[in-house]
N, C-alpha and C positions, 0 to 999 in steps of 0.2 A: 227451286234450286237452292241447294244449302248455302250458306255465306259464312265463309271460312274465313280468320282473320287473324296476323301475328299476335300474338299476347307480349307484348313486353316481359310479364313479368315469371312466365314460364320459357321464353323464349322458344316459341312453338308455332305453328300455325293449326288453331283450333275452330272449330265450327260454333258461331254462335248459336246461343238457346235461350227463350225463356225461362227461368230459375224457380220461376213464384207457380203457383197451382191455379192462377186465374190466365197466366199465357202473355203478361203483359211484358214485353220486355224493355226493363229500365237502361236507361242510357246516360248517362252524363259527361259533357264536357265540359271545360271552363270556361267561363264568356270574359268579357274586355275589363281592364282598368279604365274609367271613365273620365279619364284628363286632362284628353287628348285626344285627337282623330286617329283610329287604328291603324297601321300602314300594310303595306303590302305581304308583309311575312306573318303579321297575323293573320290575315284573309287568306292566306295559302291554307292556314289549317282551318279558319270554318269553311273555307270552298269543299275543301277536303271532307268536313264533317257534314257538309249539306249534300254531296253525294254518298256518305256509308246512309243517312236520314232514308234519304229515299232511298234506296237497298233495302235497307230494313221494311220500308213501308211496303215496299213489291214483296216482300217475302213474308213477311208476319200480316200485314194491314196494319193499314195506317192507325184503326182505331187500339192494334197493342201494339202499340209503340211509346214510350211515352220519355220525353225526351228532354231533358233539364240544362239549363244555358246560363250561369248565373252574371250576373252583374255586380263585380268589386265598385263601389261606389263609397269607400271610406280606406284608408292608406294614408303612408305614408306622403305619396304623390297626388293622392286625392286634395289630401286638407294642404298640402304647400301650394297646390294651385288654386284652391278657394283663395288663403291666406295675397296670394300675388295681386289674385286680380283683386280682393276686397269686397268679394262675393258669398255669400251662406255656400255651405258646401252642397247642399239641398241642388241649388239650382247650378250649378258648377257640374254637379252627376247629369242634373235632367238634359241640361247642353248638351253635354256628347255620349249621354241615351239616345239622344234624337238622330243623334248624325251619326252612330253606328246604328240605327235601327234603317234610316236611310239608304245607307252604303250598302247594307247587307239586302233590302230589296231589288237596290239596280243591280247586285253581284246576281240577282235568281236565287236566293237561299231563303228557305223555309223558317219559317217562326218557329221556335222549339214551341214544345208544348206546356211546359211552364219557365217563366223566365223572373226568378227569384233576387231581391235586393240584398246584399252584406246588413245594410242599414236596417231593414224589414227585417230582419231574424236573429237581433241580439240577444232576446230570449231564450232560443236556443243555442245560442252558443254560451252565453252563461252555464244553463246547465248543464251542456257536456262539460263543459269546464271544473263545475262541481262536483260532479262525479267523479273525474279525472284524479279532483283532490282526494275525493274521499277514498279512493282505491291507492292511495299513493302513487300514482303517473306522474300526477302535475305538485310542485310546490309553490308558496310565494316566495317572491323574494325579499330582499331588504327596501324596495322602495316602494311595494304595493301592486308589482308587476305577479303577473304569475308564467311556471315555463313548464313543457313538460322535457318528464324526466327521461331518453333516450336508452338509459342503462334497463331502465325498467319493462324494455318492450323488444325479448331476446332474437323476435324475426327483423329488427331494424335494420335496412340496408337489401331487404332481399329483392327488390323493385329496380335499386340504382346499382347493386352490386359494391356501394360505397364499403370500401376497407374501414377500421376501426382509426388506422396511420393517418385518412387520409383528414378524419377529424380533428386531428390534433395540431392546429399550430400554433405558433405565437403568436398574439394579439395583444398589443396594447390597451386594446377598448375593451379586454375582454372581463376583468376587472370590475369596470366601471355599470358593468350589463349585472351585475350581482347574481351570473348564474352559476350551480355547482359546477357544470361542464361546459364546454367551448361547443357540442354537438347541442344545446339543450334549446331549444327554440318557443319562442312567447306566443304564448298562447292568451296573454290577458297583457297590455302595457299600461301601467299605470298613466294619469294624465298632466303632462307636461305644460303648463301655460304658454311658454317660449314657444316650444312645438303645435301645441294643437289648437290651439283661438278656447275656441268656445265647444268645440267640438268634443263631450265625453258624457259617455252613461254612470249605470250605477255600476257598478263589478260585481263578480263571484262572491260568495259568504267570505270574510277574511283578507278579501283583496280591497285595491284604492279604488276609487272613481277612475274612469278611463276608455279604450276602446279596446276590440278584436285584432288579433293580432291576423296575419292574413290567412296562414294556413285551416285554421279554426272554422272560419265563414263558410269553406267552402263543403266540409262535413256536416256541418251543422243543416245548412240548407238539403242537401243531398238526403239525410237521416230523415227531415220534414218533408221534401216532396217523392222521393220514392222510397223511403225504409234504410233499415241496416245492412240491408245488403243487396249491390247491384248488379246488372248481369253485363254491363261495360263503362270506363270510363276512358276517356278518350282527353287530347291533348298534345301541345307542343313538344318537344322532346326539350324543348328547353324550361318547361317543368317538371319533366320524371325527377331532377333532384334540386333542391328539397324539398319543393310541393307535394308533388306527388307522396313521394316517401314520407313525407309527415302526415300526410291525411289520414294515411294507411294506419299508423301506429296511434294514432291519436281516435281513430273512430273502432279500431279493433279491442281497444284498450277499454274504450267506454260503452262502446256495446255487447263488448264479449264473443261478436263472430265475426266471419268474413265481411270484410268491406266490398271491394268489386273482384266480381269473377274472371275479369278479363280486365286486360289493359291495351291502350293501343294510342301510338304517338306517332306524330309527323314529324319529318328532318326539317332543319333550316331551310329556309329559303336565301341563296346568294345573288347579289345583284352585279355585275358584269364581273362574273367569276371571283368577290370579293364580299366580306360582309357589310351592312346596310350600315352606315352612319350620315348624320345628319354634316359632319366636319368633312366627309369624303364626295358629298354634291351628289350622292345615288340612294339618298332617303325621298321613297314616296308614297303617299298618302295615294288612295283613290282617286281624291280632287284633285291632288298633282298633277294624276295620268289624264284625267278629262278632260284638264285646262289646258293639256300640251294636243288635246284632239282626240286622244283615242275615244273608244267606246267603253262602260265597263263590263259587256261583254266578253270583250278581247279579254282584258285585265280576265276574265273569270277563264277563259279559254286556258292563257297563259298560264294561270295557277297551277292548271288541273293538267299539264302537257305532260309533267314529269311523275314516276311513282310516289306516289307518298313516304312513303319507308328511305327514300335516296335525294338528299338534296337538291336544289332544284335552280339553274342559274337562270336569274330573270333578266331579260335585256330589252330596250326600246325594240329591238329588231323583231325581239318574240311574237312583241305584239303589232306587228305589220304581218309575220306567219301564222296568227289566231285570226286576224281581220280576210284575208286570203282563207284560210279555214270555212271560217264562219259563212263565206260569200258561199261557199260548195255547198252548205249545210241549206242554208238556205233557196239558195238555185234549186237546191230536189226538194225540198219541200214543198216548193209552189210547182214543178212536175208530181208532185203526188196529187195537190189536190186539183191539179186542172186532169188529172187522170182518171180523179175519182168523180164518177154521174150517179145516178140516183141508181143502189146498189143492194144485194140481199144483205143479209146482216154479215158482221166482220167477223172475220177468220177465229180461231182459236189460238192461235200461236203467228208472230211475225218472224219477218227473214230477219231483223232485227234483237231478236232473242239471244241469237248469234254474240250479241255484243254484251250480254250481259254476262256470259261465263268466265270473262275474264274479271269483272269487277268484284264475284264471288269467290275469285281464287285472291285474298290479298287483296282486295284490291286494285286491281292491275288496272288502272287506271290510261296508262298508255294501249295495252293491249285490247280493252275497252275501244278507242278512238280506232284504232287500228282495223279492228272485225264491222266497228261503225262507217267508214269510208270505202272499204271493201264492197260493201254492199249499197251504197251510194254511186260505187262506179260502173255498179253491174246495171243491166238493163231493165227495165221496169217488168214487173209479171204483168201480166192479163186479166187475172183475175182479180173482180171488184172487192170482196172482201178482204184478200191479204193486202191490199192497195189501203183500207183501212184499217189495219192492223197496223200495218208495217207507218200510216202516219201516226197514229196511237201512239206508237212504242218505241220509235229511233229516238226519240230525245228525251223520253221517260226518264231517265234517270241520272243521267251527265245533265240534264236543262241550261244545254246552251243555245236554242232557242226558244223555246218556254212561251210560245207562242199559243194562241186557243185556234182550234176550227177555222171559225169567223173569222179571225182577225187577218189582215191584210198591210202592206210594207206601207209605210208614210210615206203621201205624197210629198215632195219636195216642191216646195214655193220658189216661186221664179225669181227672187230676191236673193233667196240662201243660192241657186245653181248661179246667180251671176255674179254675187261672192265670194262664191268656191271659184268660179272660174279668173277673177279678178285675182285672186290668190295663187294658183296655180300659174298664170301669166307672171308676178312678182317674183316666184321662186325661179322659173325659167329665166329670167334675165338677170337673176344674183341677187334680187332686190329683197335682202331675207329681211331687212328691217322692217320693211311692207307686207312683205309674207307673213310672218309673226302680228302682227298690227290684225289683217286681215283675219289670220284663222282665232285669234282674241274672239271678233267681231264673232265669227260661225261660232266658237262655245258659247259663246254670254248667249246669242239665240237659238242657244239646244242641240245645234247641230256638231256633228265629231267630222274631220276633213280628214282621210283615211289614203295617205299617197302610196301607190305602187309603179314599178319603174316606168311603167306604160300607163299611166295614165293615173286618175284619185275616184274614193267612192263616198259617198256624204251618206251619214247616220244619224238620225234623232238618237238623242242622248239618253231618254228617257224611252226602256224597253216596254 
């Protein structure tokens, strides 16, 4: 089944393709700033992009698919947080490498297939940079910085739709940036003592000592693990400008061809119908949501409720209707395989198949859950092999249960049911200080305390 997808940058919904004559289809999206623990509105978009992953892999196979995830581990925000805490920037990255590589296996998301460092490939980003110059793109400037030139690259804008107006404003600092234009963006920053510790390479032929400016990193890697030109690159919508738009001009400029054949970005994610700040008390981390009880199941449920393409309002509430979700999902699943006895071989096609023509139109990610539950409420077939088909393939591809075969629900220790239930007693009599205390107790030992109005369901936290 074809898998058709908006293109941002034609505005169009077009059927993706292999491009390359070996059939491998390259993919890129942008992975994490490593500063920080990722929050919820980033995970919208890799939940998002760990389901097109698997699409693609049911449609191509897995082995051409080949799928790039990079890692910004040097920034602005990178080295101010080394600088804070008094730590090499080195091990400042590797910290929350780990705890995004973490987060990203209890969300059920896939390892891309390679997953390249900023830091690991200044080499090539040097020489795009040089060639840059050499073409006239990029110039330096007066302090050893180098930028490229925007006037020089006439399809500029055709991605964001940015006006020429909407580049031009006053700036005070703009001046102090030593560059010819206000649109003109650094591609080489020279190296600041004040600003960067210790942190700086060699630079371009003609430039200072210094680092990568950010947009740069992420062509550069892109050009090295899949070529000069890919057949999707994917991402937040809150990088179509000027990330996006500067990759485009800066790797078409130095390669002389198309960059990505396709483009495709997720909307914000809002948090109780407002956006995410840390000053508004509805900024959360994954470990936020775990420590308040949930699962990060739920949390991946919840992600994935709304279209992609249409923003998405996330509420504590959501995720008591993904835990409720999930219980259905789960309830038929162990109907399937207490359904299933020793059987001729499995079917060719599942009633679950069903569920995949939406996620090939767009995306439809709702419409997806939709044709999935439908056939969840229908009555079980008879026959032993679509019974293995149909466990095969309902959660192929959404993987929110991600479950194997063999595997079977964790037993619950009589210790966590009589401090669930010790809890659930607290909140009934108001005692929320106790209750709180209490459900503390069930996360710090693995367990998520999942209340519904009739009653609560206890989760190992670890899927």
């Amino acid at each position: 089944m074809a898998v058709r997808l908006y293109d941002s940058l034609t505005r169009e919904v077009r059927e993706l393709k292999p491009a390359h004559k070996d059939g491998v289809f390259r993919f890129y999206n942008c992975g994490p700033t490593v500063y920080a623990p990722a929050h919820i509105g980033n995970f919208r978009t890799f939940t998002v992009n760990d389901v097109l992953r698997r699409l693609l892999d049911r449609e191509f196979g897995a082995s051409n698919v080949k799928h790039v995830r990079n890692i910004t581990d040097v920034d602005d925000r990178t080295i101010t947080q080394a600088k804070k805490e008094g730590k090499p920037l080195a091990e400042i990255a590797k910290f929350w490498t780990d705890k995004f590589h973490a987060d990203c296996e209890a969300l059920n998301c896939l390892k891309p297939t390679v997953e390249p460092t900023a830091t690991g490939h200044i080499k090539e980003q040097v020489d795009m940079i040089e060639v840059l110059m050499q073409k006239g793109n990029a110039y330096r400037s007066a302090d050893g910085s180098v930028y490229f030139k925007i006037t020089s690259f006439p399809g500029y804008g055709a991605l964001s739709r940015i006006k020429e107006r909407e580049l031009k404003v006053t700036n005070s600092a703009f001046d102090a940036d030593h560059k010819d234009d206000i649109g003109d963006f650094a591609l080489w920053k020279a190296y600041k003592p004040e600003d960067d510790g210790i942190v700086q390479w060699d630079g371009p032929k003609g430039a200072s000592s210094g680092r990568p400016g950010w947009h740069i990193e992420c062509s550069a890697m892109i050009k090295k693990h899949l070529g000069e030109t890919i057949d999707l690159h994917t991402g937040g919508v809150d990088l179509l400008f000027p990330h996006h738009e500067n990759e485009i001009a800066q790797s078409q400029c130095c390669n002389g061809t198309s960059f990505s054949l396709q483009w495709y970005h997720s909307e914000h994610l809002l948090v109780e119908g407002t956006t995410m700040s840390k000053s508004k008390g509805n900024y959360y981390t994954l470990d936020s949501l775990v420590q308040k009880g949930y699962s990060a199941i739920a949390v991946r449920y919840a992600l994935l409720a709304g279209h992609p393409r249409k923003q998405l309002n996330f509420t504590l509430d959501s995720l008591h209707a993904a835990d409720s979700a999930l219980k259905t999902l789960r309830d038929f699943r162990a109907k399937l395989v207490t359904a299933i006895k020793e059987a001729a071989a499995p079917a060719t096609s599942s009633r679950f198949d069903a569920a995949i023509a939406p996620l090939c139109d767009d995306l439809n990610i709702p419409g997806a859950l939709g044709k999935l539950f439908t056939e969840v409420n229908n009555p079980l077939p008879t026959d032993q092999g679509v019974l293995k088909a149909d466990l095969k393939s309902f959660d192929e591809v959404l993987h929110l249960i991600g479950l194997k075969l063999d595997e079977v629900k964790a037993k619950i220790p009589a210790e966590i049911s009589h401090l669930a239930q010790k809890r659930w007693d607290a909140k009934a009599a108001k005692n929320f200080a106790l209750a709180d205390t209490l459900r503390a107790e069930l996360t710090k030992a693995g367990w998520a305390m999942l209340d519904r109005k009739d009653g609560y369901s206890l989760e190992a936290l670890k899927q």
